[in-house]
N, C-alpha and C positions, 0 to 999 in steps of 0.2 A: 266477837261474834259467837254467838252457841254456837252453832254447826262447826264452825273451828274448834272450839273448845273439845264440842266433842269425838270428832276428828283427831285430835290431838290425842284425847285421852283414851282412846282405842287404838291408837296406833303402838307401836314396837320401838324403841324410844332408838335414834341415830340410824335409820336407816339408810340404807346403800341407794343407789339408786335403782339396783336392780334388787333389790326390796323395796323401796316405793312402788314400784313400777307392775312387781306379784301382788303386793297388797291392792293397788287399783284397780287390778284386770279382777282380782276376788270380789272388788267392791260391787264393781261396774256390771258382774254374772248378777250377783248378788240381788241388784237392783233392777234389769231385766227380768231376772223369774218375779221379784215380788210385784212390780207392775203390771204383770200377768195373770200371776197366781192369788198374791194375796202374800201377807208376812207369814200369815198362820198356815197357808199352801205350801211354804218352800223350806225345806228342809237344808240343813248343813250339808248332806251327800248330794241333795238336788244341785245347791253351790259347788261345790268339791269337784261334780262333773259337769258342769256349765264351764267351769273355770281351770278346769284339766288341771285341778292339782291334788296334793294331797291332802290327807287330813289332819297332818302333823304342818304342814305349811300355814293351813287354813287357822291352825290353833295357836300356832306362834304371832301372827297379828291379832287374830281377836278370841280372847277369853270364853266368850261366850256368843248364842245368837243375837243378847240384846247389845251386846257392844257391834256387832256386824248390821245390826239395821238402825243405830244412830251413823254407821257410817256410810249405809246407804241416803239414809237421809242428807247425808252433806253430799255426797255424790247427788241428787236427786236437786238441791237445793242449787249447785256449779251449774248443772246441765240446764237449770231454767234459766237462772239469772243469766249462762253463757249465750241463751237465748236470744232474750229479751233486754239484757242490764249489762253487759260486758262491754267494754270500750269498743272492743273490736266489732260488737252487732250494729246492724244498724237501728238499732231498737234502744239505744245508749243512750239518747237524751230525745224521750217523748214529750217534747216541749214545742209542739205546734200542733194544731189538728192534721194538717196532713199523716203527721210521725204517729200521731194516734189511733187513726182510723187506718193506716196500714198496722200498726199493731194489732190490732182488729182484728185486717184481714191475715196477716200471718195465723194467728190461733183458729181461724176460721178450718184454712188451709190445710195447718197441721193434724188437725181434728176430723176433715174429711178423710187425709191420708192414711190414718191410720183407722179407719171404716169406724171411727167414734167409739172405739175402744181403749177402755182405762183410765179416762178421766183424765186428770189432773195426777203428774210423777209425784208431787210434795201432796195434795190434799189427800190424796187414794190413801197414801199413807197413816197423813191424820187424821183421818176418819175411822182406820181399822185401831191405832195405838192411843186415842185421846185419853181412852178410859184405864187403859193396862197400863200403861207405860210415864209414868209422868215425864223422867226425864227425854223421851221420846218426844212426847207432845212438847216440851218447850224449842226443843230444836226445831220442829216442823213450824211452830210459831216465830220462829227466830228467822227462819227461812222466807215466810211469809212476810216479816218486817221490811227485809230488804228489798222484795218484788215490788211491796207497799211506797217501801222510801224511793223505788224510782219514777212511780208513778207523781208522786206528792211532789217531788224535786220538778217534773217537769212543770206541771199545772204552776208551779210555785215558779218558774222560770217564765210564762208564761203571763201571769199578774205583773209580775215586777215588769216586765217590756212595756205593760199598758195596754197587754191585747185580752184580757178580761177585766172584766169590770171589776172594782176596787171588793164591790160585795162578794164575789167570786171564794170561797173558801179549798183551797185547793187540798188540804190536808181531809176533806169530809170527801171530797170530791175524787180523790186517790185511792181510799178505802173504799167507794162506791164504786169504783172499776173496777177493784179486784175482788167486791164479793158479788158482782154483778157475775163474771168471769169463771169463778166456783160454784156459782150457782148453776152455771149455763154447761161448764163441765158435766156437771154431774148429771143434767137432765139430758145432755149429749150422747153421754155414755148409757143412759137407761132407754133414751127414744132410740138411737142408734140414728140420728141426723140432727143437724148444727140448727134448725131453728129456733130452738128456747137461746141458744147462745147468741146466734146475730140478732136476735128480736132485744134483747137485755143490752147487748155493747151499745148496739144504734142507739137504743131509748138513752141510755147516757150520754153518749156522747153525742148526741143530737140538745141533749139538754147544756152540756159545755158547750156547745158551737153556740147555742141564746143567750152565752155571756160574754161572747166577743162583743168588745167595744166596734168594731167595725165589719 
């Protein structure tokens, strides 16, 4: 997986656990300001005092800021799939409409909570790094793959039961929820209310519900 890869190749090679565990809480400051701020808003000292450490800690996990915001991005990339895609969510196999349309409403939810600021943790991202950062942009894309492969898995679990219709393309269908999703993000965060977001989920997944076989 990118985001492991790059995770890995940012990291401090054998650590402890109590260097794992600095290097996270630096990640995790990390990615809180730039959810916020912006990559290009947060500064190393911004991190350094977000994360109560020093700046020789800060510099022994990562070399640079671009090695700290591919590991934000993995951090950014845990936190959604722990969401949405983790065994332990119950969001782990959206493979019925009910599991989908609370998926739905969870983003719906999340997105009022937080007064519809920031968008999307992975897309904010890839939207400020696509252009600068190549190896940035593939991890965010790499990120994106997996949110995609749970979608695609379920609708795909969903066909094979025989509760869509055989025409049903669940892998077109998978991608159409999550750029329905990004899209809706992103006008959620500019209107500052979820209606481009639930008008865009429903229209999908109103159009899955007209491919159940029953």
């Amino acid at each position: 997986m990118r985001t492991e890869e790059a995770e890995a190749g940012t990291a401090a090679p054998r650590l402890t656990r109590k260097g794992r565990a600095t290097r996270d809480r630096i990640a995790a400051a990390a990615a809180a300001l730039m959810f916020e701020h912006g990559v290009a808003g947060t500064t190393i000292e911004d991190v350094q005092e977000a994360a109560e450490v020093s700046p020789s800690q800060i510099y022994h996990y990562f070399k640079d800021k671009q090695s700290l915001v591919r590991a934000v991005i993995a951090h950014q990339t845990g936190m959604v799939l722990g969401a949405f895609g983790s065994a332990e969510s119950r969001y782990s196999r959206l493979d019925s409409m009910e599991a989908l349309r609370a998926w739905r409403d969870f983003g719906v939810t999340l997105q009022k909570a937080r007064d519809c600021a920031g968008g999307c943790p992975i897309g904010s991202l890839g939207s400020e790094l696509a252009e600068a950062d190549s190896s940035a942009r593939e991890d965010v894309a790499a990120g994106f793959a997996l949110w995609e492969k749970s979608l695609r898995d379920g609708l795909h679990a969903m066909r094979d039961r025989g509760e869509l219709r055989p025409e049903a393309d669940p892998d077109r269908l998978g991608l159409a929820l999550l750029t329905t999703l990004q899209g809706g993000l992103l006008l959620t965060q500019i209107r500052r209310d979820t209606l481009a977001l639930e008008a865009g989920l429903d229209t999908v997944l109103d159009y899955i519900e007209s491919l159940r076989t029953s």
